[in-house]
C-alpha positions in Angstrom: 57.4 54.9 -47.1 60.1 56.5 -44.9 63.4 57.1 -46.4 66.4 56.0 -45.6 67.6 60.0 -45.3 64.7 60.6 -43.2 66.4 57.4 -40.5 69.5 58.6 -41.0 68.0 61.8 -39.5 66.0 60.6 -37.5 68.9 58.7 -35.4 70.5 62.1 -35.3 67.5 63.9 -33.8 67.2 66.3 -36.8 63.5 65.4 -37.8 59.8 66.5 -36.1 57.4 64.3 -34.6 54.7 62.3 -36.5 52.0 59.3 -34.9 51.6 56.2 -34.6 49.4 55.3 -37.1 50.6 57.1 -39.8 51.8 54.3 -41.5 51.0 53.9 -45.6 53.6 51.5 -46.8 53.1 47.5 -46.0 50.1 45.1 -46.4 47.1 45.8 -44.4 47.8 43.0 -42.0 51.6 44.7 -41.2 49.2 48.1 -40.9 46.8 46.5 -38.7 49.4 44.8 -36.3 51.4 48.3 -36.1 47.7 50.4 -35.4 47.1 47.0 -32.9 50.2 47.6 -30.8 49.8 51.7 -31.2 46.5 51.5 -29.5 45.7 54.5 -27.5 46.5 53.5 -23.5 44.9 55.2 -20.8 47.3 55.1 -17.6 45.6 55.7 -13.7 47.6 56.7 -11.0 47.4 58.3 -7.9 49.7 60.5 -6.3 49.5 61.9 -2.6 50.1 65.7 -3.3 52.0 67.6 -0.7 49.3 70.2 1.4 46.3 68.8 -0.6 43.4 69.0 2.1 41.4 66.3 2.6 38.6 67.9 1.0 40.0 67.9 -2.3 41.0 63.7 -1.7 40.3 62.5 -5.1 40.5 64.9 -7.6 41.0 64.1 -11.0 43.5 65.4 -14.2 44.1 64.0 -17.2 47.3 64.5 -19.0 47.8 64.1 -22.2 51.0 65.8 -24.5 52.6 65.6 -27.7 49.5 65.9 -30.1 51.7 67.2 -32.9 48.4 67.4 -35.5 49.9 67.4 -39.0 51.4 66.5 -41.5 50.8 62.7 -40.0 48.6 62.8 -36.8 44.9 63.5 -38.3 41.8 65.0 -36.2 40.4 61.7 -36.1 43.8 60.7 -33.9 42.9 63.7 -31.8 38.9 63.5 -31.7 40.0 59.4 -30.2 42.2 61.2 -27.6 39.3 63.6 -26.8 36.9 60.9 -26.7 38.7 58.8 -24.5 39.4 61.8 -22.4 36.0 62.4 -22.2 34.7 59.5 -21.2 36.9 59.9 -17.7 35.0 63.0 -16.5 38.1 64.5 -15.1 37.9 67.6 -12.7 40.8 69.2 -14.6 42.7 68.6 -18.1 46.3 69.5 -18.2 48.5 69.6 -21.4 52.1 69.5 -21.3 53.2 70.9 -25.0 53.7 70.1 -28.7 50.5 70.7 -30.2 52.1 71.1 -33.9 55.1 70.0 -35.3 56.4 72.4 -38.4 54.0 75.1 -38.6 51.2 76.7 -36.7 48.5 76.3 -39.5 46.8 73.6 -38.0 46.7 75.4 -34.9 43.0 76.6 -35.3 41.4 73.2 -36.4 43.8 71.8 -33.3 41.8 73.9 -30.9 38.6 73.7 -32.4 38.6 70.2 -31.9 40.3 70.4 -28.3 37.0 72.9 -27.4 35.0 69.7 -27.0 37.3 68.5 -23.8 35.3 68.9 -20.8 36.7 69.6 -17.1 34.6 71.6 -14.6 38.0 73.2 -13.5 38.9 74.1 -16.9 41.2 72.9 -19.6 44.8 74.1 -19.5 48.4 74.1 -21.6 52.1 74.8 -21.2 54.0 74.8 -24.9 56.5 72.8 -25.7 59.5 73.8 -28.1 58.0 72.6 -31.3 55.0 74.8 -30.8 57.9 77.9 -30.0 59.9 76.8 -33.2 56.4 76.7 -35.5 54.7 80.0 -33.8 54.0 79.8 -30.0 51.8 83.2 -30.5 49.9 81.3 -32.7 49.1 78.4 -30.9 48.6 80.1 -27.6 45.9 82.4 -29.7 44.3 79.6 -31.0 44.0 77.5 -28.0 42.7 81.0 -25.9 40.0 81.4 -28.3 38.6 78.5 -27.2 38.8 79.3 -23.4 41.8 77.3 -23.0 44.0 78.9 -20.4 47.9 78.6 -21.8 49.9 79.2 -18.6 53.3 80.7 -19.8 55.5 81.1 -16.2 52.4 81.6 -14.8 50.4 80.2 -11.7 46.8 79.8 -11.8 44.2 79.1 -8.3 42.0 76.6 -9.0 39.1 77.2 -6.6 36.8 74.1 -6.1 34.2 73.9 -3.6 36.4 71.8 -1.3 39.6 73.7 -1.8 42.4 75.1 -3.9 45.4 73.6 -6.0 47.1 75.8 -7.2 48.9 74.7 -10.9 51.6 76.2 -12.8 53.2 76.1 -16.2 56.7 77.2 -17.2 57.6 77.8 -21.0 59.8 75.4 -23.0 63.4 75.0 -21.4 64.5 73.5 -24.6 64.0 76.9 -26.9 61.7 79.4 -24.5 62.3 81.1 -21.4 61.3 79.2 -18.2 61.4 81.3 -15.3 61.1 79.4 -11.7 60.9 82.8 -9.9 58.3 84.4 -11.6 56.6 81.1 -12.5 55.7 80.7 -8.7 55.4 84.5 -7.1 51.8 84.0 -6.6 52.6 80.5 -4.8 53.7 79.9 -1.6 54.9 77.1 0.3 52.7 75.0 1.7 50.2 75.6 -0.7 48.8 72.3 -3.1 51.2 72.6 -6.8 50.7 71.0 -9.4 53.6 72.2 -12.5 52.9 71.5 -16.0 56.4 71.7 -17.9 57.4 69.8 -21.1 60.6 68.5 -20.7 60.7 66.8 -17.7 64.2 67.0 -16.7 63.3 70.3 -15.4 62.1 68.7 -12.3 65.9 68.5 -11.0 65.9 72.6 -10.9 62.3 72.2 -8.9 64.0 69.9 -6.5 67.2 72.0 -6.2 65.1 75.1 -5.0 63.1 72.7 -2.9 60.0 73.0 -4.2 57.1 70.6 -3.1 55.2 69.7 -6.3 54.1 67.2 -8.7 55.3 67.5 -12.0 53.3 66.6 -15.4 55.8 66.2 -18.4 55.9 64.7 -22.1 58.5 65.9 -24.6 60.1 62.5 -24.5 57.4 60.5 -26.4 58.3 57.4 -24.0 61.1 56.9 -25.7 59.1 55.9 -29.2 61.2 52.8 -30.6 61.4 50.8 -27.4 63.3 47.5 -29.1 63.7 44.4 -27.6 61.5 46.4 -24.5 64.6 48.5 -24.4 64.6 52.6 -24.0 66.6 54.0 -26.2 70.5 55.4 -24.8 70.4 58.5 -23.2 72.5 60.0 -26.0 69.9 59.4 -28.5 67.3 61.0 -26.4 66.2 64.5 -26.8 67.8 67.0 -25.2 66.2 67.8 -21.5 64.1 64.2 -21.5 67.5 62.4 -21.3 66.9 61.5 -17.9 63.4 61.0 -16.8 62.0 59.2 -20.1 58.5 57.9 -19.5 56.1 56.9 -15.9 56.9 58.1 -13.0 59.6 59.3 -10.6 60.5 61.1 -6.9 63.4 63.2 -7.4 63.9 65.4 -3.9 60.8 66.9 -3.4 58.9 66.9 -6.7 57.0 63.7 -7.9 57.3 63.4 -11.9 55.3 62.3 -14.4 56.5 61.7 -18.0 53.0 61.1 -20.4 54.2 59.2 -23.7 52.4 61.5 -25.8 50.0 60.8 -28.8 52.6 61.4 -31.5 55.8 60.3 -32.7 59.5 61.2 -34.2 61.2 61.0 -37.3 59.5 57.6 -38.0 55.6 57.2 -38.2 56.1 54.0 -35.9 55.9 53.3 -32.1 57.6 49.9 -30.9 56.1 48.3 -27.1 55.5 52.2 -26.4 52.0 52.6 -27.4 50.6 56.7 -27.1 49.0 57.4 -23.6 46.8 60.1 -21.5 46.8 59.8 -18.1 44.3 60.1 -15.1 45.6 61.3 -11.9 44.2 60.3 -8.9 45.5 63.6 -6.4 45.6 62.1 -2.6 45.9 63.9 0.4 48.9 63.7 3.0 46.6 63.8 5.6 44.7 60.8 4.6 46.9 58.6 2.6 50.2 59.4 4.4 53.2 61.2 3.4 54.0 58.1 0.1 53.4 58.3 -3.0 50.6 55.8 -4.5 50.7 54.4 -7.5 47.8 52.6 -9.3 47.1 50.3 -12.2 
């Protein structure tokens, strides 16, 4: 049962994330209708990626974000997500922040289960600011010792047979220390990017330095409670996903996409914004044209 101090808080952005599913209070039949609608989605798009060469026409990331295991979202919530990912034999896995919520205890179960994701071009994180305000060094330790490479204002080459792309990850703008310059020395234009960064409003200071990339974001959780199939006011959004909140966008030169997440905030429901991961479809310029593609 949620209290009505915990909505009160919720509505006032004060209280962590929890999932979908989490819900104890109700008959089964309420339960199962809420756990019906929550179902785990998986998007597919394709985006044409600015200097991709054709060789590389067709690679594949999933994105997921938002996993915030415990208190509410259980490793059978994240062994589904893994399964699912799994099962889409992507080249590369990217995830875009908040793998706890309050504390960084769970951290090592968290990245013992995520070991079992398999990407020939390797698994790979940016943190979000509930994994700064629990204990980013202890996430980012758990997640390396399972060879998963947490890119903090970095930029990694990932060499494939046909090619490079090169892919990026900034820290949390919302309570880290994002740095654009540093974040890309080892990039230069012209080269394939691809920049993992939780809050996605951070694509505006991409596109005001004119940089050519596609952005993969959460933070936002799709908005959550999407009533009447309405997002929620930009007021009541959290700070840095007010403006892009869930799918995907072309602001100046960065293409942006916002990942719903697997968990939830303040209220262990989801309403017509069920959790997602996300396989992207990279295209090349020189085969598909300069537009963006989108697919169901």
């Amino acid at each position: 049962m949620v209290s009505m101090s915990s909505r009160r808080r919720f509505f006032r952005g004060e209280v962590p994330p929890v999932p979908p599913d989490g819900v104890s209070a109700g008959s089964a039949r309420t339960d199962g209708a809420r756990r019906k609608k929550s179902r785990l989605k998986v998007t597919r798009i394709a985006v044409v990626l600015p200097h991709l060469p054709p060789a590389m026409d067709g690679f594949r990331i999933v994105q997921v974000s938002d996993l915030h295991l415990e208190p509410f979202t259980k490793p059978r919530h994240i062994q589904a997500m893994i399964d699912a990912c799994n099962a889409l034999a992507p080249d590369l896995v990217a995830m875009t922040g908040d793998f706890v919520t309050n504390h960084a205890r769970s951290a090592g179960l968290l990245a013992e289960l995520l070991a079992q994701l398999k990407a020939p071009c390797g698994v790979f994180a940016c943190l979000g600011n509930h994994d700064f305000w629990s204990d980013h060094a202890v996430v980012e330790k758990a997640l390396k010792e399972r060879d998963i490479g947490v890119l903090r204002n970095e930029t990694r080459r990932i060499h494939t047979g046909s090619g490079t792309l090169h892919l990026a990850g900034m820290d949390s703008r919302y309570v880290g220390h994002p740095k654009l310059h540093s974040t890309l020395a080892d990039w230069k234009p012209g080269q394939p990017l691809v920049m993992m960064m939780h809050e996605p409003d951070v694509a505006d200071d991409l596109a005001a330095a004119n940089v050519e990339a596609l952005q993969l974001s959460g933070h936002t959780h799709g908005g959550q409670l999407r009533l009447m199939g309405r997002p929620p006011m930009a007021f009541r959004r959290a700070r840095w996903g007010k403006k892009y909140l869930a799918g995907l966008y072309n602001t100046g030169s960065v293409q942006l996409y916002v990942n719903r997440g697997i968990g939830c905030v303040g209220v262990p429901l989801r309403v017509m914004c069920p959790p997602e991961i996300t396989e992207i479809t990279l295209r090349s310029p020189l085969t598909h044209g300069e537009t963006m593609l989108v697919a169901a």
